[in-house]
Residue frames as qw, qx, qy, qz and C-alpha x, y, z in Angstrom:
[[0.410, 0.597, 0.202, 0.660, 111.56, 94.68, 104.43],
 [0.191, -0.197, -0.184, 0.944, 112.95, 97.81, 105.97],
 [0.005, -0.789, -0.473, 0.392, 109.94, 100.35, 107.05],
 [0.167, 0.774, 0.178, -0.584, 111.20, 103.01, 105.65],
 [0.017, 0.111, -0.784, -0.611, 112.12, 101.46, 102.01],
 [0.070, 0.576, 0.783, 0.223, 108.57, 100.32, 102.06],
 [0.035, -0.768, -0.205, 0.606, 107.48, 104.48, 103.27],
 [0.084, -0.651, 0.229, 0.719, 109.68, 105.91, 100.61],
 [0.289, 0.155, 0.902, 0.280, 108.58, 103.06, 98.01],
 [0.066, 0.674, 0.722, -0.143, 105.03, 103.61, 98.62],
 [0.055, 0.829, 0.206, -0.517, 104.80, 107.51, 98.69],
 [0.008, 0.473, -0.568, -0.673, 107.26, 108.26, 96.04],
 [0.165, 0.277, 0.842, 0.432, 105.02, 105.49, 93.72],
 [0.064, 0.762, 0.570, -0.301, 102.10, 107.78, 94.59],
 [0.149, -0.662, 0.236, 0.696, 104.13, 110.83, 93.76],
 [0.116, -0.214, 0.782, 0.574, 105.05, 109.25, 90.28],
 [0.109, 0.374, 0.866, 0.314, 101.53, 108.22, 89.27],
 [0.174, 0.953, 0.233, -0.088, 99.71, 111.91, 90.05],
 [0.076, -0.611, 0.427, 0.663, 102.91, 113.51, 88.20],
 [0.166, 0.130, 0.855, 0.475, 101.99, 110.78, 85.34],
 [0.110, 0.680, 0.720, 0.087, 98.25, 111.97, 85.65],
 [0.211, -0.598, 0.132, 0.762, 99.62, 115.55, 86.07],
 [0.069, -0.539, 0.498, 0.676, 100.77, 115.67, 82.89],
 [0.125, 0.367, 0.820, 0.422, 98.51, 113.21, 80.72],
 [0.032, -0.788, -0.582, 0.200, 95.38, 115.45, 82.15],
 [0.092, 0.741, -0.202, -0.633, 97.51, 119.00, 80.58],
 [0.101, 0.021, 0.652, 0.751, 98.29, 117.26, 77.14],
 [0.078, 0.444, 0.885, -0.114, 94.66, 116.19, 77.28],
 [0.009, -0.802, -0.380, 0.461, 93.29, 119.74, 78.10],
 [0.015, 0.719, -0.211, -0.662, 95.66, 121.65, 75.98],
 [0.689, 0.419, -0.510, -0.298, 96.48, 119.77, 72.41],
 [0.952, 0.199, 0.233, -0.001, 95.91, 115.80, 71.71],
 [0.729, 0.630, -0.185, 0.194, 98.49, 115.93, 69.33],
 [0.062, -0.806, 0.520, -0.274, 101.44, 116.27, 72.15],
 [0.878, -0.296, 0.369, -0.070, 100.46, 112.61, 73.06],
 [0.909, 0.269, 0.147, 0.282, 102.74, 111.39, 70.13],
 [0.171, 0.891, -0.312, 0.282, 105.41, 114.58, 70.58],
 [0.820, 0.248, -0.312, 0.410, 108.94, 112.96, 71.19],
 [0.149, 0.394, -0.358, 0.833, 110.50, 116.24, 73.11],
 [0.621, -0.427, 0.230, -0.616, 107.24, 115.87, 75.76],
 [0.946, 0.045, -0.316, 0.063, 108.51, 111.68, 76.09],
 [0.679, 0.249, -0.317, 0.614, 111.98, 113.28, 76.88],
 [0.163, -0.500, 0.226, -0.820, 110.62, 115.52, 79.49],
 [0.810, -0.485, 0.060, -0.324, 108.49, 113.17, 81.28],
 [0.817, 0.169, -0.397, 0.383, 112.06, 111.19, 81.28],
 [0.185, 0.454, -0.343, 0.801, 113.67, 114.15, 83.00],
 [0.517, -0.519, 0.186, -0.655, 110.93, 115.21, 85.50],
 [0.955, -0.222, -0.090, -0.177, 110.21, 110.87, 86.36],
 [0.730, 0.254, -0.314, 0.551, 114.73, 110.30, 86.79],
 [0.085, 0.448, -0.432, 0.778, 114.75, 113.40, 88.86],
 [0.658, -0.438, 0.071, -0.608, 112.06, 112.19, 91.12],
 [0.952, -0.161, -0.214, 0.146, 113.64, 108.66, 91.50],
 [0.551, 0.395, -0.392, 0.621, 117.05, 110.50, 91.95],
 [0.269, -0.548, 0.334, -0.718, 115.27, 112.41, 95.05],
 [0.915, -0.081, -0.340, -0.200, 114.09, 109.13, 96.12],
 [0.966, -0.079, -0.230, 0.087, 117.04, 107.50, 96.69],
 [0.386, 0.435, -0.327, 0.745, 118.64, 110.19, 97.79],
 [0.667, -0.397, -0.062, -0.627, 116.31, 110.47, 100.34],
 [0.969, -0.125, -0.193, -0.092, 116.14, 106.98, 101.09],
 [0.770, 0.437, -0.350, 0.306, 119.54, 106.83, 101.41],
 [0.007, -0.633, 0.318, -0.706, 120.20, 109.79, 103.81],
 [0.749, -0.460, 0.088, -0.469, 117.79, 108.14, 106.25],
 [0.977, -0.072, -0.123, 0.160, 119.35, 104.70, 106.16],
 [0.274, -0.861, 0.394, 0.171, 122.36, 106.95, 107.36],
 [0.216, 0.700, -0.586, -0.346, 124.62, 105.69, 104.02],
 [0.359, -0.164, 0.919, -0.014, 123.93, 101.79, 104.32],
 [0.605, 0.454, -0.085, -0.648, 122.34, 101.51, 101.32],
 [0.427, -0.148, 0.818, 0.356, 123.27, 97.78, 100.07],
 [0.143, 0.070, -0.604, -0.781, 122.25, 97.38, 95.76],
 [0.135, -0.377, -0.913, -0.077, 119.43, 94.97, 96.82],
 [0.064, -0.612, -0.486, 0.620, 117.57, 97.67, 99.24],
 [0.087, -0.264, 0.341, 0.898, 118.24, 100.60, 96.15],
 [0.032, 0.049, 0.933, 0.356, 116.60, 98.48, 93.98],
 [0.154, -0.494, -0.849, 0.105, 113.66, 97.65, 95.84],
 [0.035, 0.635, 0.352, -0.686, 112.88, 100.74, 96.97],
 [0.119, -0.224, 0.662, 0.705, 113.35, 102.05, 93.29],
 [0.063, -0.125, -0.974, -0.178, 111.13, 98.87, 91.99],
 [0.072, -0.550, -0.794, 0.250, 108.22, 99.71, 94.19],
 [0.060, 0.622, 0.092, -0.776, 107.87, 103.55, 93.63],
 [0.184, 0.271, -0.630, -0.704, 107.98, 102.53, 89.73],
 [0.094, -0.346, -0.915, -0.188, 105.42, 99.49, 90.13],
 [0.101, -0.486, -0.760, 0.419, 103.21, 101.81, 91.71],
 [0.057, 0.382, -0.107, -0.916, 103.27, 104.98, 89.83],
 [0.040, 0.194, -0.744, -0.638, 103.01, 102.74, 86.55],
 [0.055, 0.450, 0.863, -0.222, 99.59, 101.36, 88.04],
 [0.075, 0.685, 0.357, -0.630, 98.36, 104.33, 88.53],
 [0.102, 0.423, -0.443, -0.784, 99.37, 106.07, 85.28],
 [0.015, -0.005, -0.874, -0.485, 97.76, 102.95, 83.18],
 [0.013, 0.600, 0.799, -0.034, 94.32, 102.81, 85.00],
 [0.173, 0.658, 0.547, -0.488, 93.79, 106.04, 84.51],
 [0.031, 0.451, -0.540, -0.710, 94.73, 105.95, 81.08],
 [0.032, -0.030, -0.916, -0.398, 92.80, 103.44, 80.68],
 [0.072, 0.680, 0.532, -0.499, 89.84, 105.06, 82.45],
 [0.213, 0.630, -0.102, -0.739, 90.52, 108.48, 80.22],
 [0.285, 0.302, -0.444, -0.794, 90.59, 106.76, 76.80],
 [0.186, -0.102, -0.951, -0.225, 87.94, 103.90, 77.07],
 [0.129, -0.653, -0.739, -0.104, 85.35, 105.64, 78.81],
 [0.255, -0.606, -0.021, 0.753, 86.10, 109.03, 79.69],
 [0.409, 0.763, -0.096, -0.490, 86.75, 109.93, 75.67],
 [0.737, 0.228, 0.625, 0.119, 86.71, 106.82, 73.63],
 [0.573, 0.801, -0.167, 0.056, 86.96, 109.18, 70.31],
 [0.148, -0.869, 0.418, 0.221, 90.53, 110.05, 71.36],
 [0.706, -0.316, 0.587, 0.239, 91.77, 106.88, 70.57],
 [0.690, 0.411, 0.481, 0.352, 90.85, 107.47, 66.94],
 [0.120, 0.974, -0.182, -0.064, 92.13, 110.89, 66.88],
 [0.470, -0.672, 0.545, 0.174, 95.56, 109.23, 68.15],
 [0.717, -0.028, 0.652, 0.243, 95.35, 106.68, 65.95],
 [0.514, 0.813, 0.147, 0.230, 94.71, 108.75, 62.32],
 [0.212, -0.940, 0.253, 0.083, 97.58, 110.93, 64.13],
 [0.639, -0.425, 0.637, 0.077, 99.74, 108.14, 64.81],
 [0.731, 0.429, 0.504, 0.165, 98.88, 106.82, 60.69],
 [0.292, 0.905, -0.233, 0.203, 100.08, 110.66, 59.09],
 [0.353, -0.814, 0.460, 0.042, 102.99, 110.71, 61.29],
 [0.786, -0.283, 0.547, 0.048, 104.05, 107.08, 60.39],
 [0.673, 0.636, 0.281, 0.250, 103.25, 107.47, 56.08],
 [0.119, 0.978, -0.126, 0.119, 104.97, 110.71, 56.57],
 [0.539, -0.522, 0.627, 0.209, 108.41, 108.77, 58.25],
 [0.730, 0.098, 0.658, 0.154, 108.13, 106.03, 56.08],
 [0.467, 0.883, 0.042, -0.029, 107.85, 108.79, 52.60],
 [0.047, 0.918, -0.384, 0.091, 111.10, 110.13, 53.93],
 [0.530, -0.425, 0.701, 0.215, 113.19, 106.98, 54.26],
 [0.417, 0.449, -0.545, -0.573, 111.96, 105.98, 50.94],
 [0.507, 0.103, 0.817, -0.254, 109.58, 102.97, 51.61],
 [0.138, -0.168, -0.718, -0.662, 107.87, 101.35, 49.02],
 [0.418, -0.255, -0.055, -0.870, 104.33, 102.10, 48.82],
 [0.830, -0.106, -0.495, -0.232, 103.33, 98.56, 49.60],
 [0.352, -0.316, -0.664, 0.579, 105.12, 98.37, 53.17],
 [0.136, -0.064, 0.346, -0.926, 103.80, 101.91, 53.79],
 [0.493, -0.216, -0.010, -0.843, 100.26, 100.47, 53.35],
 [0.735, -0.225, -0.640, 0.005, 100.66, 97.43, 54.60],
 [0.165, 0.005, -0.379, 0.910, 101.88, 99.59, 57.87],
 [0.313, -0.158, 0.017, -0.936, 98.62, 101.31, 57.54],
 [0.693, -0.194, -0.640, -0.268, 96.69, 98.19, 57.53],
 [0.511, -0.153, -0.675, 0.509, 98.53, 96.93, 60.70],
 [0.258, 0.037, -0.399, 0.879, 97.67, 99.96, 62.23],
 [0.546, -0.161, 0.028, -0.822, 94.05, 100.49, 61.65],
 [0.594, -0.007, -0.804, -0.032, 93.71, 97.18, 62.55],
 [0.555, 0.174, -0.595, 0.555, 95.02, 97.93, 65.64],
 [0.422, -0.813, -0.164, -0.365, 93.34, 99.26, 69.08],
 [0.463, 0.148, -0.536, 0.690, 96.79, 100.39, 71.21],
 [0.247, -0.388, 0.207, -0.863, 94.32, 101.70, 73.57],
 [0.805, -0.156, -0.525, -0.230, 92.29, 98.83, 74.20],
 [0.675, -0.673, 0.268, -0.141, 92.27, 97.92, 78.07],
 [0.927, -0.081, 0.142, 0.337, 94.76, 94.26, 77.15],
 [0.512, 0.618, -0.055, 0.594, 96.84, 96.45, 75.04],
 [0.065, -0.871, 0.116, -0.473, 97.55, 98.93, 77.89],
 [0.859, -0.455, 0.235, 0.005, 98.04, 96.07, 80.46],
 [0.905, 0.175, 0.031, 0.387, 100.63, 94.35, 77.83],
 [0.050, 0.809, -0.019, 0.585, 102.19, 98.19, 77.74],
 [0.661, -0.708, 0.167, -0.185, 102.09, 98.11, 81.74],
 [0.954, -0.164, 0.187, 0.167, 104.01, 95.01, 81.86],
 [0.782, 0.313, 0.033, 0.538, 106.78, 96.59, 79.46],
 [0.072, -0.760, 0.217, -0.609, 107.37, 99.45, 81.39],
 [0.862, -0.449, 0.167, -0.164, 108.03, 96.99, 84.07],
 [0.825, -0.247, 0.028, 0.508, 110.74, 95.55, 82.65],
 [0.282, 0.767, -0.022, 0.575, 112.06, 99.19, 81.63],
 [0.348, -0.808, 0.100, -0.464, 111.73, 100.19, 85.12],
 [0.924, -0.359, 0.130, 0.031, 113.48, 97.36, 86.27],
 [0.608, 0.400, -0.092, 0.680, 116.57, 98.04, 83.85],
 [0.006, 0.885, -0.060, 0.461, 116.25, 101.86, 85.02],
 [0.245, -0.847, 0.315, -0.351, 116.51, 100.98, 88.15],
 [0.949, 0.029, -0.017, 0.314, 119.45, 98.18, 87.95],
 [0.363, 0.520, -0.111, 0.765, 121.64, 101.44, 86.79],
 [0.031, -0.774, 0.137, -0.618, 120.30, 103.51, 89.41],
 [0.846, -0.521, 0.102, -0.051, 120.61, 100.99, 92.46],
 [0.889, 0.021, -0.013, 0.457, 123.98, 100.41, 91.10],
 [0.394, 0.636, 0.036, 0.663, 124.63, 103.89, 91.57],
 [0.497, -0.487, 0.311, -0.647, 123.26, 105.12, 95.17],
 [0.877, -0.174, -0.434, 0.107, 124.37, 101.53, 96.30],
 [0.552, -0.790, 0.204, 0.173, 126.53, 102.15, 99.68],
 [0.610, 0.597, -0.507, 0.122, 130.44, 102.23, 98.73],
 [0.540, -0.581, 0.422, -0.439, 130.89, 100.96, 102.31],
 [0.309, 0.368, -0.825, -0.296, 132.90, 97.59, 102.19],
 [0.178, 0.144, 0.957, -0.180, 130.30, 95.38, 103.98],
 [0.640, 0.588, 0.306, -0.389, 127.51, 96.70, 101.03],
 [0.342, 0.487, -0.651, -0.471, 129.90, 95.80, 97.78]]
């Protein structure tokens, strides 16, 4: 593997997992209630696209413009497996021993928020509390849960960056 795909891999996955603790460690501090806030989902989209976009723009510059889809990829691949580490273990550090309540704050959150959807589409009461059931059932915080979680952001990150290696691939005719 090219040196400096595995440089720009490596650091940029660092980069991505204290921007992921960045920003779990301010909802944390400031309001709980932002973990489940849709418009702060669609920001960490923005802020975590523009950092891969500097990436591989980066990457790219260096490899003076020979950038074949496979190399994109990888480099991509490895800055995302590595952030996403990071981000999960110390999610899973902050709500399993750090501040075990939280998870049931999230989760009673996560139970209004859901009865309240489900009112407004006009569920019957009987899915909305069979819903509730499922859900207090449930420990999405739970170390396995966060791994299984990990593992689907994995193959997210692997779509993402299918699109974005297929973008900041070389147009050069010995990299089509």
């Amino acid at each position: 593997m090219n040196e400096i795909i595995k440089k720009n891999g490596v650091s940029f996955g660092f980069i991505f997992g204290l921007v992921s603790i960045a920003i779990t460690s301010i909802i944390y501090i400031t309001d709980v209630q932002l973990f489940l806030s849709g418009w702060i989902t669609f920001l960490k989209v923005v802020i975590f696209t523009f950092i891969a976009i500097v990436l591989l723009t980066k990457t790219k510059k260096q490899l003076k413009g020979k950038y074949p889809f496979k190399e994109a990829f990888t480099t991509y691949f490895i800055s995302a497996a590595i952030g996403i580490l990071i981000a999960t273990m110390f999610e899973i550090i902050l709500f399993n021993f750090i501040e075990p309540a939280l998870k049931d704050t999230l989760k009673e959150m996560s139970i209004k928020f859901t009865v309240n959807l489900l009112e407004k589409f006009g569920a019957k009461s009987s899915d909305i509390n069979k819903a509730v059931a499922e859900m207090q059932n449930a420990d999405q915080f739970s170390i396995g849960q966060m791994i299984k979680g990990m593992f689907t952001y994995y193959v997210f990150a692997a779509l993402f960056g299918l699109i974005l290696a297929a973008i900041f691939k070389s147009k050069t005719p010995e990299h089509l």
